[in-house]
PANU-366808 format. One line per 10 residues: number of its first residue (from 1); their letters; for each residue x, y, z of N, C-alpha, C, O. Coordinates in nm, 4 decimals, decimal comma. Atoms other than C-alpha are relative to their C-alpha. Layout:
BEGIN
NUM	a	X/Y/Z/X/Y/Z/X/Y/Z/X/Y/Z  ...;
This chain:
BEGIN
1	xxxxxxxxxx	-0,1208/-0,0605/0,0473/-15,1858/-1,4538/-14,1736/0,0888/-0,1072/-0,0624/0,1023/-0,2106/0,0029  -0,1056/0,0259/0,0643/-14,9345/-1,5774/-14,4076/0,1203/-0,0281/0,0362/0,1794/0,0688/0,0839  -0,0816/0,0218/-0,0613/-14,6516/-1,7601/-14,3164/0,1205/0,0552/-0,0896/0,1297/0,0277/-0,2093  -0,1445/0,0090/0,0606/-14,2825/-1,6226/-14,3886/0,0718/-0,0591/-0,0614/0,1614/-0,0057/-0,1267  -0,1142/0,1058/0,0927/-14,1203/-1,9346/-14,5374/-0,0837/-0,0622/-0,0880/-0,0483/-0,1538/-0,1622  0,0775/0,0966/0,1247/-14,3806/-2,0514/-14,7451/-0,0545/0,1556/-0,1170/-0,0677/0,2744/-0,0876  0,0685/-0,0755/0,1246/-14,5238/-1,8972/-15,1259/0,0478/0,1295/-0,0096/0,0681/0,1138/-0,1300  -0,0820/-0,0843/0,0589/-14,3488/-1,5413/-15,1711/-0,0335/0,1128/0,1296/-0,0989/0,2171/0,1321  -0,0138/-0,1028/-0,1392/-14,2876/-1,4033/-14,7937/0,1264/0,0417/-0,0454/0,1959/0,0210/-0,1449  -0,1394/-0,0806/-0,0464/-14,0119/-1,2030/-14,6686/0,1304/-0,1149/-0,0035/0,2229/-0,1072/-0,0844;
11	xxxxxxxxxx	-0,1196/0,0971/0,0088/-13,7703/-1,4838/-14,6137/0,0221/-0,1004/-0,1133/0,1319/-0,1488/-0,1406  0,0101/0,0560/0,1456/-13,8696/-1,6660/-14,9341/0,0555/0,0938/-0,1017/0,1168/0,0443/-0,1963  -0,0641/-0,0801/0,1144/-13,7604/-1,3961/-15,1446/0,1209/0,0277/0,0031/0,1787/0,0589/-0,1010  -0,0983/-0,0978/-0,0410/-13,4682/-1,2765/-14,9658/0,0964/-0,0920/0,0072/0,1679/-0,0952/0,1074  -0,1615/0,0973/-0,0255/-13,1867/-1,5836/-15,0702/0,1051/0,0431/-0,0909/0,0952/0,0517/-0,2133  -0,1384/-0,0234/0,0841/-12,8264/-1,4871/-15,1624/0,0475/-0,1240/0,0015/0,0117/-0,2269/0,0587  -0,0857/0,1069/-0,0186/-12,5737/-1,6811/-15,2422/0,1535/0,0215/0,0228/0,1619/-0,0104/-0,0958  -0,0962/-0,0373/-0,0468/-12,2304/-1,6055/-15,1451/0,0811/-0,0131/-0,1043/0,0402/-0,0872/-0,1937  -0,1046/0,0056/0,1246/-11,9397/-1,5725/-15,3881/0,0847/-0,0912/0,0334/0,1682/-0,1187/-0,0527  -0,1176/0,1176/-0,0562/-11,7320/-1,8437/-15,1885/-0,1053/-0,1264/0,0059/-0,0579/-0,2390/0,0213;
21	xxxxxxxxxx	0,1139/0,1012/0,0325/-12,0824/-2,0555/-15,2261/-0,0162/-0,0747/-0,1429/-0,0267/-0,1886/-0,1884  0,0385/-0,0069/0,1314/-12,1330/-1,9947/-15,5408/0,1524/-0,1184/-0,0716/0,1495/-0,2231/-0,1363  -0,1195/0,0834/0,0962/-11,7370/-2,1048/-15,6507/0,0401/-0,1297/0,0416/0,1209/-0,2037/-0,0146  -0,0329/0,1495/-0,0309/-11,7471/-2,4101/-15,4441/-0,0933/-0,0608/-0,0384/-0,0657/-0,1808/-0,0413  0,1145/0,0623/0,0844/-12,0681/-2,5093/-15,6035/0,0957/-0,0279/-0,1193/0,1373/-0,1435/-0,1132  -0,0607/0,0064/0,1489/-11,8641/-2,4750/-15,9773/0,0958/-0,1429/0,0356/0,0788/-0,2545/-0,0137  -0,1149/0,0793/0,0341/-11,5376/-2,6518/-15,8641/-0,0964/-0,1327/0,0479/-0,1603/-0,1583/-0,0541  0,1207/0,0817/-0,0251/-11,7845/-2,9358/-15,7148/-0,0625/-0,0742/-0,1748/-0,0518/-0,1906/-0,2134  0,0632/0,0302/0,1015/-11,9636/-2,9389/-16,0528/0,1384/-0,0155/-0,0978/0,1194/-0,1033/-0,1820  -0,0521/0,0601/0,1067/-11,6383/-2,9515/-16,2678/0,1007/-0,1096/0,0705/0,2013/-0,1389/0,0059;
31	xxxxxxxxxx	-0,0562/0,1111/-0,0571/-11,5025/-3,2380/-16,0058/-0,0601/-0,1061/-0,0798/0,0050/-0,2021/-0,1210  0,0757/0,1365/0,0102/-11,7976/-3,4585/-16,1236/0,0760/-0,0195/-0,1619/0,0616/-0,1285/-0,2172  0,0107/0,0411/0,1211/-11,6516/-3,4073/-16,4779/0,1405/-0,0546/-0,0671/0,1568/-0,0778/-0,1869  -0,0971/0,0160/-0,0326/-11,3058/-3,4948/-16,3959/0,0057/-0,1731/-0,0861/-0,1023/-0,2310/-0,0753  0,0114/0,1400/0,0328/-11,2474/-3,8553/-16,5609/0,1146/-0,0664/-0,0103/0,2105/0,0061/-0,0368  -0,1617/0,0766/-0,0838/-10,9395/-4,1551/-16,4708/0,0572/-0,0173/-0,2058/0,0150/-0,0059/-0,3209  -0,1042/0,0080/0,1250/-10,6715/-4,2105/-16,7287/-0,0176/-0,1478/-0,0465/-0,0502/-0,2417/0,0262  0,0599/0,1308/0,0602/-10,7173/-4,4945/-16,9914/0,1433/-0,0863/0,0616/0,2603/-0,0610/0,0906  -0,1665/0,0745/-0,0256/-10,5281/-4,8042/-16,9070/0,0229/-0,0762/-0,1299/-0,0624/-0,1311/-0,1996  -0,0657/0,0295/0,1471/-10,2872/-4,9016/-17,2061/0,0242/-0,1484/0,0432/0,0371/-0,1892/0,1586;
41	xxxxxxxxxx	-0,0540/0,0999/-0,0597/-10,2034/-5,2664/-17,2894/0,1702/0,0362/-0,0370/0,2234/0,1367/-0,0841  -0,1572/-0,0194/0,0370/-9,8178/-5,3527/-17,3146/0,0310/0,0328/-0,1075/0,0997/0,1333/-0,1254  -0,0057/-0,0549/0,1525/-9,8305/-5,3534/-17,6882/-0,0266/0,1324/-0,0254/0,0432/0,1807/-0,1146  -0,0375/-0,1589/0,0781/-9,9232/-4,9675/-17,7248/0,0746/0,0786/0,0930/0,1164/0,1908/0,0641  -0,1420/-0,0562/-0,0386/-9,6874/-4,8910/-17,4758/0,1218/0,0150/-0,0663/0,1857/0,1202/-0,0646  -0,0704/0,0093/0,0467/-9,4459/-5,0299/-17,6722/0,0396/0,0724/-0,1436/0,1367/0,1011/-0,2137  0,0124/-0,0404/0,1572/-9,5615/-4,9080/-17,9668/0,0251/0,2042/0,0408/0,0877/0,2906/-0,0207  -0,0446/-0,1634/-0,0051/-9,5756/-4,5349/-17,7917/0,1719/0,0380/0,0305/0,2240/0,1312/-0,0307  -0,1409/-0,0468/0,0065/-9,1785/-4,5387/-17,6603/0,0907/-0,0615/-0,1313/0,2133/-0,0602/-0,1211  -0,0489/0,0437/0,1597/-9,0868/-4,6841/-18,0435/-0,0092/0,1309/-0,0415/0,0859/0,1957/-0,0852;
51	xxxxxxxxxx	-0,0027/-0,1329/0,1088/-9,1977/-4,3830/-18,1818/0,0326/0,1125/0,0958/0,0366/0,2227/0,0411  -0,0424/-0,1069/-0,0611/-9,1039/-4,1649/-17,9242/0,1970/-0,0492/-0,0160/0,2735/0,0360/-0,0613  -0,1510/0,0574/0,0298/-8,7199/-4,3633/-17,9419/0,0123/0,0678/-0,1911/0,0971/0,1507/-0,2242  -0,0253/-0,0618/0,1461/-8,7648/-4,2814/-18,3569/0,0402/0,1255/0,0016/0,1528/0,1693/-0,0220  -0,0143/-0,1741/-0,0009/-8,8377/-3,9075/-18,3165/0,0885/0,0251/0,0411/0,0911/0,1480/0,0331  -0,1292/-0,0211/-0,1033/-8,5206/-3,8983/-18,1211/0,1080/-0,0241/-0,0803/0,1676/0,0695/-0,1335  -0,0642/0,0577/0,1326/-8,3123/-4,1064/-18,3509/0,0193/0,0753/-0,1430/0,1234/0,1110/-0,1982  0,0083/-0,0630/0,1488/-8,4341/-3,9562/-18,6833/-0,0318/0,1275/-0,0305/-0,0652/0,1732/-0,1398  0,0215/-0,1417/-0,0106/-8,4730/-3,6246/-18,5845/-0,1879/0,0273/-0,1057/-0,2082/0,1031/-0,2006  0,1080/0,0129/0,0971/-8,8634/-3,7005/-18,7212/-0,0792/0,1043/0,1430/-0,0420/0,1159/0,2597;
61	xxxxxxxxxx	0,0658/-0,0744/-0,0948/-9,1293/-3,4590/-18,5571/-0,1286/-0,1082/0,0299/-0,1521/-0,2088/-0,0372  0,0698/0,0973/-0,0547/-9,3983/-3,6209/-18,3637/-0,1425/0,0094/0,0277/-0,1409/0,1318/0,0156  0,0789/-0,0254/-0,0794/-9,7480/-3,6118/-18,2285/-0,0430/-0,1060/0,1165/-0,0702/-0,2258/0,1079  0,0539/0,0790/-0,0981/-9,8405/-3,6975/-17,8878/-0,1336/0,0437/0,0770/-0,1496/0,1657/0,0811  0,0814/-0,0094/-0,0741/-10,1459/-3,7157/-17,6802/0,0115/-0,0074/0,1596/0,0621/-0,0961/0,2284  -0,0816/0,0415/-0,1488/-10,1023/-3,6691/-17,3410/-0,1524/0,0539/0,0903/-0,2269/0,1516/0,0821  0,0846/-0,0100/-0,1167/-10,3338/-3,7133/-17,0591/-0,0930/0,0734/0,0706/-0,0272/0,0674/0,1745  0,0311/-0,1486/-0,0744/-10,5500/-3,4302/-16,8831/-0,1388/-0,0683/0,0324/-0,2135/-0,1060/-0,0579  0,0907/0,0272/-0,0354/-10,8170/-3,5427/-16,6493/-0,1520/0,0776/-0,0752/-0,2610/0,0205/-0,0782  0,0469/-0,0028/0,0670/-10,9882/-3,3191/-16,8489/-0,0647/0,0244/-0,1619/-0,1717/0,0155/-0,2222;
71	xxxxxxxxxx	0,0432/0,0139/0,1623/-10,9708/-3,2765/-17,1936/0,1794/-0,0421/-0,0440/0,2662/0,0412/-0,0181  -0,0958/0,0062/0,0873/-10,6650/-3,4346/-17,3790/0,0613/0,1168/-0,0899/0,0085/0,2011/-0,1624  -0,0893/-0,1283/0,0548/-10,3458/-3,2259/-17,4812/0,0694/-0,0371/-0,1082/0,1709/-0,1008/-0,0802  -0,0641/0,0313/0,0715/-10,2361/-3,2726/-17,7993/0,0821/0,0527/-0,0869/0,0417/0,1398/-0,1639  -0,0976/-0,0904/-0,0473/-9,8653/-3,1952/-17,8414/0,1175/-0,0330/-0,1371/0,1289/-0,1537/-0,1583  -0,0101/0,0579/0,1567/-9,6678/-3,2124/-18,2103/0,1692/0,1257/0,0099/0,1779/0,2485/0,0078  -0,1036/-0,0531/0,0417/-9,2890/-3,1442/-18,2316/0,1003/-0,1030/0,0468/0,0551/-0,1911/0,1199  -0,1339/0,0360/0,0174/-8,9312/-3,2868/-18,2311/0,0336/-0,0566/0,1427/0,0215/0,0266/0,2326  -0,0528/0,0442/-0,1069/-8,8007/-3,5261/-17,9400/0,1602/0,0530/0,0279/0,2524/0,0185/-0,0459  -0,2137/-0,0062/0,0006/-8,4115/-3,3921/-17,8137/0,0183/-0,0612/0,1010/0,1362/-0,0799/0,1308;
81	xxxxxxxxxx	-0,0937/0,0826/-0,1534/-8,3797/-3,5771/-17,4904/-0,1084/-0,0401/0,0335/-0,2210/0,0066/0,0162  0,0693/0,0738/-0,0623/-8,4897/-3,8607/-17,3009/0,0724/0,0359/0,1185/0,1936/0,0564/0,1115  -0,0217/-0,0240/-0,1068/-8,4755/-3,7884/-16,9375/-0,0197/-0,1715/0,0471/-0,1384/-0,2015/0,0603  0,0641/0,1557/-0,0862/-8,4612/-4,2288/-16,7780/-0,0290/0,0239/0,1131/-0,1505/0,0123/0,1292  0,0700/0,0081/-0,0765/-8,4836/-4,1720/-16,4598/-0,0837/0,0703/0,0671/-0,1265/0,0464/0,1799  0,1877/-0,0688/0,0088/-8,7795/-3,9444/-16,4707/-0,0780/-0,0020/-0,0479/-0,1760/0,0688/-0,0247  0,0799/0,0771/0,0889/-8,9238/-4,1345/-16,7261/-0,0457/0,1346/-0,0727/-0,1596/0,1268/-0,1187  0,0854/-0,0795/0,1399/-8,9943/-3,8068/-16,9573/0,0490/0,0369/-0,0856/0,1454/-0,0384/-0,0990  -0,0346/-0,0418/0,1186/-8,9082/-3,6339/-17,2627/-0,0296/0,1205/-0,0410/-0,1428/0,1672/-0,0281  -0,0088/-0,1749/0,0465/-8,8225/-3,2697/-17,4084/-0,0229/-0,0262/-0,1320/0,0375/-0,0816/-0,2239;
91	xxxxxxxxxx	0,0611/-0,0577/0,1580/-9,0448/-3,1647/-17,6764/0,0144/0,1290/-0,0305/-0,0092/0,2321/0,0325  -0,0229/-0,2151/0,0704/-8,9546/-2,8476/-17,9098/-0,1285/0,0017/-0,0370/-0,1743/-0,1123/-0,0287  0,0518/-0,0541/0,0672/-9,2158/-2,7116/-18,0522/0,0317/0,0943/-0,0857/-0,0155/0,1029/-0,1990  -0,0601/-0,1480/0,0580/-9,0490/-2,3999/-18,1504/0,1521/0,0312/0,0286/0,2362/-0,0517/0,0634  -0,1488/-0,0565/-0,0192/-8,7292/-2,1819/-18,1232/0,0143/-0,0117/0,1851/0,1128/-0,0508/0,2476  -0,0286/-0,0159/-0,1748/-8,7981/-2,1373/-17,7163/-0,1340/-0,0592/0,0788/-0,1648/-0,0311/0,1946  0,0821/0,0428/-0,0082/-9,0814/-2,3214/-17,7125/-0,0249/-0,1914/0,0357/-0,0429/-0,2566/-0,0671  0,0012/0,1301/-0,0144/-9,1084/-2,7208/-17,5353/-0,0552/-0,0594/0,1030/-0,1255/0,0116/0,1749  0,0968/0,0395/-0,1325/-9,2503/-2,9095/-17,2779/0,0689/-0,1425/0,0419/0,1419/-0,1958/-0,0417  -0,0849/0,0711/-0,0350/-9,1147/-3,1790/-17,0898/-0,1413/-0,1693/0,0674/-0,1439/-0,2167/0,1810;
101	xxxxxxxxxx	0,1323/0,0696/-0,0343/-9,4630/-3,4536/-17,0889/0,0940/-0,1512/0,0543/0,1951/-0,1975/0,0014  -0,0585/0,1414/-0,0350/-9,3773/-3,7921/-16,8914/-0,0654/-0,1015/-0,0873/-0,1646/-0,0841/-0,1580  0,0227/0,1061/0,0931/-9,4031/-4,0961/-17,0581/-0,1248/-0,0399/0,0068/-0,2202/-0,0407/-0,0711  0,1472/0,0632/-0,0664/-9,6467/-4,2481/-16,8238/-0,1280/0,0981/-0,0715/-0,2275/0,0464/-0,1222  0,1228/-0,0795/0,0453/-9,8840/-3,9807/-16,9368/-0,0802/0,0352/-0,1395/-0,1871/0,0863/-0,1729  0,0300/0,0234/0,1824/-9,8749/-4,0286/-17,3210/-0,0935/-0,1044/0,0305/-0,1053/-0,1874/0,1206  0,1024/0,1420/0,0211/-10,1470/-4,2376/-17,4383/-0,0763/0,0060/-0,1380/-0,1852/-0,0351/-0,1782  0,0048/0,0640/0,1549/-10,0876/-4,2031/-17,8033/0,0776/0,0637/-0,0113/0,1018/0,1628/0,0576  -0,0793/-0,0811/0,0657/-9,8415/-4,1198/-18,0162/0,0232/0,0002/-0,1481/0,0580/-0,1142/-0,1773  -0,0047/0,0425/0,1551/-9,8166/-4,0885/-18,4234/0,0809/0,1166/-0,0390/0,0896/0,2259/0,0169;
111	x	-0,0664/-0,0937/0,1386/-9,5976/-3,9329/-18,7336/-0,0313/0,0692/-0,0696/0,0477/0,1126/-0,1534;
């Protein structure tokens, strides 16, 4: 006789997987794809709160890149306020439309 756990018994055929299995398998699999934030030298630091200080100044619109473990957000409108000691900055985009990205988290910025 044929054993149960081996070649296409009863208990060989018969595997679920649970729906709370299944979604901790996923988040698991998009952990591994998770990746660390670049490190900047001083110079494009400097060079990113220059042009973030301009856009502010010259009422010039902006684009920034900002951070996201996983895919980079890239974020294109008008500086109105520097927040110092929370180190961030209010971006318009639109009429009711802005976002408030910290500095630290830029890691480019262009005209």
């Amino acid at each position: 006789m044929a054993s149960k756990l081996t070649g296409n018994g009863i208990i060989e055929g018969s595997r679920i997987i649970l729906p709370e299995h299944r979604d901790a398998y996923v988040e698991a699999m998009s952990e591994q794809e998770r990746r660390g934030k670049p490190v900047l030298d001083e110079q494009e630091i400097q060079l990113i709160e220059q042009a973030i200080l301009e856009s502010y100044q010259e009422c010039r619109f902006i684009t920034l890149t900002v951070f996201n473990p996983f895919d980079d957000e890239e974020l294109r409108g008008l500086v109105t306020a520097i927040d110092k000691p929370n180190r961030r900055i209010k971006l318009v985009r639109g009429d009711e439309d802005y976002s408030w990205p910290k500095i630290e988290e830029i890691i480019k910025a262009s005209f």
